[in-house]
C-alpha positions as a Markdown table, in Angstrom:
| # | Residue | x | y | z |
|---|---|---|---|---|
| 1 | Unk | -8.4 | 0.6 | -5.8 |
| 2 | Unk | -6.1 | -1.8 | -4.4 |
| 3 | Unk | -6.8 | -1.1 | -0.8 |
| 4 | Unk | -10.5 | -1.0 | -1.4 |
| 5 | Unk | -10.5 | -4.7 | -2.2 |
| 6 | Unk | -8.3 | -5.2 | 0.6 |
| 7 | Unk | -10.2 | -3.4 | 3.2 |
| 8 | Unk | -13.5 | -5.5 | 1.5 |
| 9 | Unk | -11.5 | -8.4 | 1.9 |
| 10 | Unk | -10.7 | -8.0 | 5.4 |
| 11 | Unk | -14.4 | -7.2 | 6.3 |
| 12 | Unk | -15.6 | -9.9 | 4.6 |
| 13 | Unk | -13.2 | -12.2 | 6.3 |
| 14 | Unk | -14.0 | -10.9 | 9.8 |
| 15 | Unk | -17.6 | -10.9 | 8.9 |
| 16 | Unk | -17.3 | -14.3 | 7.8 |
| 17 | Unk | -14.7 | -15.6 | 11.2 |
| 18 | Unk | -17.5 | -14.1 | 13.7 |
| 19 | Unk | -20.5 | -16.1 | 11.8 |
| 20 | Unk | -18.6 | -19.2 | 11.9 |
| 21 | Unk | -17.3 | -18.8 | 15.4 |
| 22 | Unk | -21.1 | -17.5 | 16.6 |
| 23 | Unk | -22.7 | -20.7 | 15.0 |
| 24 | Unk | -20.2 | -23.0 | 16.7 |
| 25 | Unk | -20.8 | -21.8 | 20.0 |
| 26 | Unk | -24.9 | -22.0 | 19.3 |
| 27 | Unk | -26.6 | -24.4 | 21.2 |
| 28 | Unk | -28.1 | -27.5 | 18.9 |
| 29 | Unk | -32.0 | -26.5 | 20.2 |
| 30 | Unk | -31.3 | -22.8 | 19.5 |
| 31 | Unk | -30.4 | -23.0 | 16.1 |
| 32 | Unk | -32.8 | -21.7 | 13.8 |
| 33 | Unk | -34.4 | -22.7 | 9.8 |
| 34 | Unk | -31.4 | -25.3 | 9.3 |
| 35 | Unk | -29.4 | -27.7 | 10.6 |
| 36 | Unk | -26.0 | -26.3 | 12.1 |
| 37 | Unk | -23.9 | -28.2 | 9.0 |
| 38 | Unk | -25.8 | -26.4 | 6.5 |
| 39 | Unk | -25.7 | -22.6 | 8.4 |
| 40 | Unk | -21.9 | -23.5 | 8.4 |
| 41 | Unk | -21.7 | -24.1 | 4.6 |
| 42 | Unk | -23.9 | -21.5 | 3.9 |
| 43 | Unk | -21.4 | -19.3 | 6.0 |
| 44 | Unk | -18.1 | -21.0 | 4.3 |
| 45 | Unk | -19.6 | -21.2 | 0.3 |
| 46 | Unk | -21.5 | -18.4 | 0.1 |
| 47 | Unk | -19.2 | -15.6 | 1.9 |
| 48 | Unk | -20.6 | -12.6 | 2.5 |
| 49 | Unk | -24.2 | -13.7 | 1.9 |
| 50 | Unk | -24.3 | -16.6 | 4.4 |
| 51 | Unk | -22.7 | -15.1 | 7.3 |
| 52 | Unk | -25.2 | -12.2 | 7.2 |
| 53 | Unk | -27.9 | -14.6 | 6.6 |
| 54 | Unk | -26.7 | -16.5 | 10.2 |
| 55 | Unk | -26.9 | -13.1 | 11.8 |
| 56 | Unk | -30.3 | -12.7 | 10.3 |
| 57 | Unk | -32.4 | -15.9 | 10.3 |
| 58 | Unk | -30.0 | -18.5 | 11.6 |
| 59 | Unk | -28.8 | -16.6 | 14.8 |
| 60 | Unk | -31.1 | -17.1 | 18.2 |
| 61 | Unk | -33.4 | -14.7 | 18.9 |
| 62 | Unk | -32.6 | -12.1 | 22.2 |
| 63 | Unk | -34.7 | -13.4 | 24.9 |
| 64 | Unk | -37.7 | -10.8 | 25.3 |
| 65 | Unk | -39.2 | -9.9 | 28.5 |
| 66 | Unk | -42.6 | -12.5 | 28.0 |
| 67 | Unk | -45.3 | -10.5 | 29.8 |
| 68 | Unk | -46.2 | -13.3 | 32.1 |
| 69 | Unk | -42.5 | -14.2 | 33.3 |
| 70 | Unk | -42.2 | -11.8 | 36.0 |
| 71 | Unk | -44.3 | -9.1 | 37.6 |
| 72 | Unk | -43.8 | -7.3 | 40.7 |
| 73 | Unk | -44.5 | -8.7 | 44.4 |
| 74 | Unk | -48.4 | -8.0 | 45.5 |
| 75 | Unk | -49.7 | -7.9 | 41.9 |
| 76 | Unk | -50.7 | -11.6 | 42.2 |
| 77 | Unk | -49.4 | -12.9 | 39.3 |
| 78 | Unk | -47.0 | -15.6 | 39.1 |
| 79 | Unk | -43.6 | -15.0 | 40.1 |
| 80 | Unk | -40.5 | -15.6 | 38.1 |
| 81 | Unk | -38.0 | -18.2 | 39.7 |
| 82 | Unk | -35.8 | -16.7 | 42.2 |
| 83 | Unk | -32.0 | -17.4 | 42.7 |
| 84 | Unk | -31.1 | -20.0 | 46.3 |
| 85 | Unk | -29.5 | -17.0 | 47.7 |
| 86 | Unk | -32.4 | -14.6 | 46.6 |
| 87 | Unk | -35.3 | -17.3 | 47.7 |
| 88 | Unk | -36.5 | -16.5 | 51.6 |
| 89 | Unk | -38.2 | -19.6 | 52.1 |
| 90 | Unk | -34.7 | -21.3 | 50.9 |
| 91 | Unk | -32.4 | -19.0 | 53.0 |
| 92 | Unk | -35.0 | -20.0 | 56.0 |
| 93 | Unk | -35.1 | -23.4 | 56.0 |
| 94 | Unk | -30.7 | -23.1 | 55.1 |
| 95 | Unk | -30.7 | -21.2 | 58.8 |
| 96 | Unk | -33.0 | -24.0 | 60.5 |
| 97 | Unk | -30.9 | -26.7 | 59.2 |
| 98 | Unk | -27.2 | -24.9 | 60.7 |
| 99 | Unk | -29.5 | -24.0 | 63.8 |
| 100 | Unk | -29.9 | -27.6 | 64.2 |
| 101 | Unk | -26.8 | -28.7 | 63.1 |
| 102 | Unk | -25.2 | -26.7 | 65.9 |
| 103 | Unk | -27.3 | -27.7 | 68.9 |
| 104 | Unk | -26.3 | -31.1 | 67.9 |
| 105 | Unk | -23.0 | -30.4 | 67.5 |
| 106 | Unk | -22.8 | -28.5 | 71.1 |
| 107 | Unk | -25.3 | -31.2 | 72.9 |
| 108 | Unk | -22.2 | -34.1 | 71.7 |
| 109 | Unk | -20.1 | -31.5 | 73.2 |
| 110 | Unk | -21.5 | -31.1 | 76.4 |
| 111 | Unk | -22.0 | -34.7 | 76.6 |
| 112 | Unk | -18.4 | -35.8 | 75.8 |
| 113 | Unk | -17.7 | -33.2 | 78.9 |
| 114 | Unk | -19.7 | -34.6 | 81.0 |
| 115 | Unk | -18.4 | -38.2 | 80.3 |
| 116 | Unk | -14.7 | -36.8 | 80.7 |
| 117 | Unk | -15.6 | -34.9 | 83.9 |
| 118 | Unk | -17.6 | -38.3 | 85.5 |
| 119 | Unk | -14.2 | -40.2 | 84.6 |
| 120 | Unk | -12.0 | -37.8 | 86.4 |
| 121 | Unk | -14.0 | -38.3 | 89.5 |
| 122 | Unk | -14.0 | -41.7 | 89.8 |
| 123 | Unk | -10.8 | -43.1 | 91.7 |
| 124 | Unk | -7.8 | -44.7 | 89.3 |
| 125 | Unk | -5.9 | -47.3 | 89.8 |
| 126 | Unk | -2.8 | -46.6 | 92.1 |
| 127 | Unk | 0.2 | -44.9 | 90.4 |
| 128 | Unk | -1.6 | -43.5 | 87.8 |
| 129 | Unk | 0.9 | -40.8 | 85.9 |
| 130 | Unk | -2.4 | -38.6 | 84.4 |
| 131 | Unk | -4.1 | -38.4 | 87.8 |
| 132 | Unk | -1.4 | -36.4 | 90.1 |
| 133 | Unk | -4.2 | -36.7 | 92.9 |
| 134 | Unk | -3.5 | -40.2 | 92.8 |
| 135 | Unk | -1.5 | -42.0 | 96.1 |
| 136 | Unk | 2.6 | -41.9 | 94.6 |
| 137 | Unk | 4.0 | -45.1 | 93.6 |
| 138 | Unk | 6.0 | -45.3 | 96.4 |
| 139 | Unk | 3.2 | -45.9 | 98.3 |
| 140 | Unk | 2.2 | -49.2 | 96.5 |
């Protein structure tokens, strides 16, 4: 008899933890018939009732599929919201934009190299120790 009240203690208690740990972790908006203070009292006063009644009327519903959120490709309806990575228009205009990116990246580049190789052709001073072309100083 003994261990029948415990093992209905210990489900009660577990019943009661899981309620009270599910209606913390609610959203405010998603709550449903009361305010989250009075689903937790309900839960904490009137053990086992309240916790079952959170699971039952307190609890958000599961999302359903609406039947206007998403149908298939061709069937011109409206289609449901599609992830960046899943979006072709997005993944399009994200190759463009690198596309772009590197022909200005390699159009500094070739500039910068033609800037460096213009300076190398013009004559340096006398005795200068980055142009070995250069006359020696011994010249000078």
């Amino acid at each position: 008899m003994v261990r029948l009240f415990l093992f209905l203690f210990f489900i009660d208690l577990t019943v009661l933890i899981v309620a009270l740990i599910d209606c913390l972790s609610t959203d405010n908006h998603e709550i449903r018939n009361f305010p989250r203070i009075a689903w937790i009292l309900l839960i904490l006063l009137l053990s086992p009732v309240g916790a079952i009644g959170w699971f039952l009327a307190g609890r958000p519903r599961r999302m359903q599929a609406h039947p206007q959120a998403w149908h298939p490709a061709g069937s011109g309806q409206p289609r449901r919201p599609l992830a960046p990575d899943d979006d072709p228009q997005f993944l399009r205009e994200l190759s463009a934009r690198a596309r772009t990116q590197d022909e200005d990246r390699l159009r500094r580049w070739e500039d910068d190299l033609r800037r460096r190789e213009k300076e190398r052709r013009q004559p340096d001073s006398p005795g200068d120790p980055d142009n070995p072309d250069g006359p020696p100083l011994s010249e000078v």
